[in-house]
C-alpha positions as CSV (number, residue, x, y, z in Angstrom):
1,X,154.1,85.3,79.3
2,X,153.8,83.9,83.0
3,X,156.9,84.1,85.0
4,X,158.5,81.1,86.5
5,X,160.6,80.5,89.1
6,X,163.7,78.3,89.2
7,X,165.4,76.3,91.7
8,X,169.2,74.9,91.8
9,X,168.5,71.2,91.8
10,X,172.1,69.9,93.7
11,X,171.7,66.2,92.4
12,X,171.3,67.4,88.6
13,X,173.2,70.6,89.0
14,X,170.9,72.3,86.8
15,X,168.3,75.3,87.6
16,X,164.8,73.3,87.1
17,X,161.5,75.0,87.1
18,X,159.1,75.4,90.2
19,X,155.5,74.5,89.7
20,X,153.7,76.1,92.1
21,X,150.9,73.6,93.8
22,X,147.9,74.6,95.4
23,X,149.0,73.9,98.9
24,X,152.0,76.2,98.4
25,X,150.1,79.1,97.3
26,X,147.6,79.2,100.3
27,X,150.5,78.6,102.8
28,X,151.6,81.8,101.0
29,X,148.7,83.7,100.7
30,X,148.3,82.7,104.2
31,X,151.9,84.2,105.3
32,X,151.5,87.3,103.6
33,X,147.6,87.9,105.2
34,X,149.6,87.0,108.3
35,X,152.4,89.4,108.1
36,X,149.9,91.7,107.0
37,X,147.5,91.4,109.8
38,X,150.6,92.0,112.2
39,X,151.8,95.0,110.8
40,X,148.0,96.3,110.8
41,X,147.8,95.6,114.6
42,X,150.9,97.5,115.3
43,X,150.0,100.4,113.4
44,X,146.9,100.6,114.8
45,X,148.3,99.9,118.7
46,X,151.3,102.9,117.3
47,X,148.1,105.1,116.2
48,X,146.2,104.8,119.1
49,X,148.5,105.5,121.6
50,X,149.3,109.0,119.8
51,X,146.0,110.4,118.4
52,X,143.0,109.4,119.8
53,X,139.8,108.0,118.5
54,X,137.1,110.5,117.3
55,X,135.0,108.8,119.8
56,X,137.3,110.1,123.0
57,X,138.5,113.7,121.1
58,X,134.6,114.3,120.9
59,X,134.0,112.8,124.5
60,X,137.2,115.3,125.4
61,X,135.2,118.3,123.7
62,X,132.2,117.0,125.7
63,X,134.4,116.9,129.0
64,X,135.3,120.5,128.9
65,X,132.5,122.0,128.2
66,X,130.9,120.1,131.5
67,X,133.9,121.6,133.1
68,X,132.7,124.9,132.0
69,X,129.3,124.8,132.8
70,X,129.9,123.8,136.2
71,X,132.8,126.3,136.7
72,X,129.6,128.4,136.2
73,X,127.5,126.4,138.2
74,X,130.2,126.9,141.1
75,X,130.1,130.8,140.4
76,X,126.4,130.8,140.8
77,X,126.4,128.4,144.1
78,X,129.4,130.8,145.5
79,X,127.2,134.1,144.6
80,X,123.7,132.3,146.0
81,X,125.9,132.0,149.4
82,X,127.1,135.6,149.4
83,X,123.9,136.8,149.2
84,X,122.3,134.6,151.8
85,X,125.2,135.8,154.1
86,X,123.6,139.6,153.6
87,X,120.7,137.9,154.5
88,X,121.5,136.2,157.6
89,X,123.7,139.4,159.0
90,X,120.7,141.5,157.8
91,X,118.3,139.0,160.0
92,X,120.8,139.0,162.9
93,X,121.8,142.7,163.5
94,X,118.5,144.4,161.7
95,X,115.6,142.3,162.2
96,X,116.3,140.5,165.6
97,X,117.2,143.6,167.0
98,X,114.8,145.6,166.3
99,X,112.3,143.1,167.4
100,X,114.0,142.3,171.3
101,X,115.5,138.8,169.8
102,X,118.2,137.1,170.2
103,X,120.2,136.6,166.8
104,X,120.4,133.1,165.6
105,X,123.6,130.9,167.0
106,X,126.3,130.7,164.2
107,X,126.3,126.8,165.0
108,X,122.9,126.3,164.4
109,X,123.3,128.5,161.0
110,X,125.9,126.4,159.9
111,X,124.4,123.0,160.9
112,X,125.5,120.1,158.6
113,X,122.9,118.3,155.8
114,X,122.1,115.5,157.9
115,X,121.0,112.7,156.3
116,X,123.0,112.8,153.3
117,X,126.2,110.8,153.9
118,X,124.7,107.1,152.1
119,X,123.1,109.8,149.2
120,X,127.0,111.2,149.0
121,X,128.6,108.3,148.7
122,X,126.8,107.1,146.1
123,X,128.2,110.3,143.7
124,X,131.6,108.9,142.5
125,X,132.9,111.9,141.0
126,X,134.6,114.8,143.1
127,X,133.6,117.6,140.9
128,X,130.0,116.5,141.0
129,X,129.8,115.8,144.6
130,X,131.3,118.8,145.9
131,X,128.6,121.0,143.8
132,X,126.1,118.8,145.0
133,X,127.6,119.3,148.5
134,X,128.1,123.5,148.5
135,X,124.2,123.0,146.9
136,X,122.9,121.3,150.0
137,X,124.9,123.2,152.7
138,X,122.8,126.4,150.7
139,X,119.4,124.7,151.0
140,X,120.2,123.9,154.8
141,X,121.0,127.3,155.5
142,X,118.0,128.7,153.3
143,X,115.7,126.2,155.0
144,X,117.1,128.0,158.7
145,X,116.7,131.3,157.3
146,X,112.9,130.4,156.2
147,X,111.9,129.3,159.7
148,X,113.5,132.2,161.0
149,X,111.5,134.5,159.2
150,X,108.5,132.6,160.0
151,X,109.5,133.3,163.8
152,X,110.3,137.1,163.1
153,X,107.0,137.3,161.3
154,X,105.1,135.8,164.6
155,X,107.2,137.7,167.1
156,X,106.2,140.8,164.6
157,X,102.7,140.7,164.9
158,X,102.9,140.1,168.7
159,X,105.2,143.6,168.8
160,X,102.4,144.9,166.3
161,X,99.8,144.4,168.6
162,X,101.8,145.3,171.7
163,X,103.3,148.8,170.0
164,X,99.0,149.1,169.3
165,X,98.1,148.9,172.5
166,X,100.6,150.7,174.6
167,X,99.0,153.9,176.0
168,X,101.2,156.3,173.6
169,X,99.4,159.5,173.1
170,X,97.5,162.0,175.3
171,X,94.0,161.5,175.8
172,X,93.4,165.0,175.3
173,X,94.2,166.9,172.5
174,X,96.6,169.7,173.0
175,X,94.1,172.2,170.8
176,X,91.5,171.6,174.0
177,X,93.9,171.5,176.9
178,X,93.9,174.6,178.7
179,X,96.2,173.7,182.0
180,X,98.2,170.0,182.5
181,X,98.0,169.5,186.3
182,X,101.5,167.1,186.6
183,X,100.7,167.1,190.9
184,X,101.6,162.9,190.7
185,X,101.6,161.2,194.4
186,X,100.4,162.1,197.6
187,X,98.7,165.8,197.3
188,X,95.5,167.2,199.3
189,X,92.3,166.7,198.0
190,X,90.1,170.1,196.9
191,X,86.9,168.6,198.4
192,X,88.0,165.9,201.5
193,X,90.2,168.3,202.5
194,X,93.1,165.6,203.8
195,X,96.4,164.1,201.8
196,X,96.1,160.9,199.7
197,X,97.4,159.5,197.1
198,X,97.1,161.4,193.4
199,X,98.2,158.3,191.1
200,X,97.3,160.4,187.5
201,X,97.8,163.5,186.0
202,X,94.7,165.7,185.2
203,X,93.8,167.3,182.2
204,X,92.0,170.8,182.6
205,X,89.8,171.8,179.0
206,X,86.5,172.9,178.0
207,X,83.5,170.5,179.4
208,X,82.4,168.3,176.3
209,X,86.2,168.1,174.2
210,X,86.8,164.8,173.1
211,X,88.7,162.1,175.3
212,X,91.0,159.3,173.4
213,X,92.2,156.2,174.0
214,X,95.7,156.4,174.1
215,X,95.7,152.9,173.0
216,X,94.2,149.7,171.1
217,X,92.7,147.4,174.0
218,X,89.3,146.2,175.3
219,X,87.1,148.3,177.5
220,X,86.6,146.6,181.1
221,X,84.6,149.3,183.0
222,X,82.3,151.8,181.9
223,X,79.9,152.9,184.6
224,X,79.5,155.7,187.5
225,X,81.2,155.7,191.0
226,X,81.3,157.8,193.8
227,X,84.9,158.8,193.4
228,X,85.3,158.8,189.5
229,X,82.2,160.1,188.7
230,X,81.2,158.9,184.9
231,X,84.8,156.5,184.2
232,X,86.3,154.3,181.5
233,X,88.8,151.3,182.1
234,X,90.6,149.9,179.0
235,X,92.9,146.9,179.2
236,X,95.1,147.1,176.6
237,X,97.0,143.5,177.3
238,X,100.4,143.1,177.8
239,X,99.7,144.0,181.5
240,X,98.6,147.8,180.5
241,X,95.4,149.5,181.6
242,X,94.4,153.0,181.4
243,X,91.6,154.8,183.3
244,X,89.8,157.8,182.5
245,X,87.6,159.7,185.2
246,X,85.2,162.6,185.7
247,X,83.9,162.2,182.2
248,X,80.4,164.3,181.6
249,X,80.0,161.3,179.3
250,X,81.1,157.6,178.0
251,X,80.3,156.5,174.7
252,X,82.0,153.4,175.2
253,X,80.8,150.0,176.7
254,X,81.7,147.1,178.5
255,X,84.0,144.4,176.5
256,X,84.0,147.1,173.3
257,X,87.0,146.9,171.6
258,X,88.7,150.7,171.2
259,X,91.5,151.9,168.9
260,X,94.1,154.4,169.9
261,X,92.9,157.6,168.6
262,X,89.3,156.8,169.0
263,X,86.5,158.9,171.2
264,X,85.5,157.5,174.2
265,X,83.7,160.2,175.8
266,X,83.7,163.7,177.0
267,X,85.6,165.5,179.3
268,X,83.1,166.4,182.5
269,X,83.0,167.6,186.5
270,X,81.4,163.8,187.6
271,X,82.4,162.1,190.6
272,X,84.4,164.1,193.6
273,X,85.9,166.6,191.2
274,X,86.6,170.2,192.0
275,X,86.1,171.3,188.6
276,X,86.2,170.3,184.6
277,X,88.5,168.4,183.7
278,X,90.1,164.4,182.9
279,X,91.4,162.4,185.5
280,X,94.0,159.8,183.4
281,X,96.0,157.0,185.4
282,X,98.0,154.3,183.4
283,X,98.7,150.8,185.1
284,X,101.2,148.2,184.1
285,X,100.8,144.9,185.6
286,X,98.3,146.7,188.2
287,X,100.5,149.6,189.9
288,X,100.2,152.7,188.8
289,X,103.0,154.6,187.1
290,X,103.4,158.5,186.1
291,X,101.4,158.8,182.3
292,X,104.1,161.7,181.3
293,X,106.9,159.1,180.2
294,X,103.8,157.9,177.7
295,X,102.0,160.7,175.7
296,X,104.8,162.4,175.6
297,X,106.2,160.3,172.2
298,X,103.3,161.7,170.2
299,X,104.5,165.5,170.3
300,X,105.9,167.3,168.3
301,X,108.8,169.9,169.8
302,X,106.5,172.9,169.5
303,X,103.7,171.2,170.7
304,X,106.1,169.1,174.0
305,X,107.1,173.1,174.9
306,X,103.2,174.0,174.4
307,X,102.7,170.9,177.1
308,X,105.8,171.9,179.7
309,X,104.2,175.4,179.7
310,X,100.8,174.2,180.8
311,X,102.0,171.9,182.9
312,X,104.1,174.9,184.9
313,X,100.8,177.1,185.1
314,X,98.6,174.8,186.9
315,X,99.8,173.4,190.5
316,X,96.4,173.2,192.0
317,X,95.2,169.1,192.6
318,X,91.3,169.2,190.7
319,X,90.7,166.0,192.4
């Protein structure tokens, strides 16, 4: 049985029966779906603001592991520097040095990323920017470390062909030299018989032993003369020449190019020579200069004492 509702009717004084009509049951169902609604709408404004969504707890998740992963990032940018660092000292006090440069101006080391303030401004967020930032300032410096190997690498095969072609060894082998005649400046000649200058140091050893040149270069002179007998110029660039005199032979010719170490004739008694023996001068930028401070690099200690010895025995000028 349905259940009815009654009303007190004031003008009858009796409880009479309410029949519902359509109107009052959708104003009802109205209020309640109203009321409802409401209470939904708070619930869910109470919900949200004390758990969050699934969408933002996953986006959260998603946030921290980015965090991570450049906090790793970072750690890989800051050990990238560290080693570049070792780099550029290594470039600086190794490298330059040994090579006669000067080392690289911190300034220009640390020279900004020019260029890349419109591109920065368009990152908004700080933790992106800054490892984009520390990335660039790491390219800069890794582009100014490339171009300064490039100029080490140049300025090294300059030196290569420098430390080549410096007269560095003695043109006669200390297995043929029998006496080292060290008379350097004015001395008497054996055969004219009056003082001039002796700008060399002679070489006394068996006619026919080997003669070297004591460094890479180009041969300029290879021919006979009055005073040098049969005689062999090298220029070896870098304002070095070397001369070699009284040769019984030259096996060398004009605009050859020579290596250190390599035979360019035989020691002789040509020219006005007293006896057997190598005449060797060195020039640097055309004046001569002693050869001892040269050859002497190439000897061991044994074989330095071997030369002092000989040098000692022999006073008299061959030429």
């Amino acid at each position: 049985m349905a259940k009815v509702d009654y009303v007190y009717n004031t003008k009858t004084c009796r409880y009479e029966p309410v029949f519902m009509t359509s109107q009052m049951i959708f104003r009802n169902i109205f209020r309640f779906l109203g009321v409802s609604f409401m209470i939904g709408v708070i619930g869910l404004l109470v919900f949200n603001a004390n758990y969050p969504s699934v969408d933002e707890t996953m986006l959260a998740s998603r946030n921290e592991s980015l965090k991570r992963d450049w906090e790793v990032l970072y750690k890989k940018l800051d050990n990238s520097a560290s080693e570049l660092s070792v780099l550029e000292q290594t470039d600086d006090n190794n490298y330059r040095v040994i090579l006669d440069m000067e080392p690289l101006a911190q300034s220009v080391r640390e020279a900004g990323v020019g260029g890349r303030e419109k591109e920065n401004a368009n990152i908004k967020y700080s933790l992106i920017r800054e490892g984009y930032e520390k990335a660039q300032k790491i390219k800069n410096r890794l582009d100014i470390e490339e171009q300064s190997f490039a100029q080490l690498d140049q300025e090294l095969a300059v030196k290569e062909r420098m430390w080549a072609s410096r007269p560095a060894i003695q043109p006669i082998s200390n297995e043929d030299l029998t006496y080292l005649h060290t008379t350097y400046g004015m001395r008497k000649h054996p055969i004219l018989g009056y003082w001039r200058p002796h700008k060399g140091l002679d070489f006394t050893a068996p006619k026919g032993s080997p003669v070297y040149a004591t460094g890479d270069g180009v041969v300029e002179v290879a021919h006979t003369s009055v005073t040098f007998g049969q005689v062999v110029y090298i220029d070896h660039g870098f304002g070095f020449e070397t001369r070699y005199a009284h040769l019984t032979e030259f096996i060398v010719r004009k605009g050859e190019k020579v290596k250190r170490g390599q035979i360019i004739g035989y020691v002789g008694n040509t020219g006005l020579s007293f006896s057997t023996h190598l005449h060797y001068e060195v020039l640097f930028k055309g004046d001569q200069i002693n050869p001892i401070n040269f050859f002497q690099r190439d000897l061991s200690n044994k074989e330095y004492e071997k030369l002092v010895e000989l040098g000692g025995i022999a006073t008299t000028s061959l030429d």
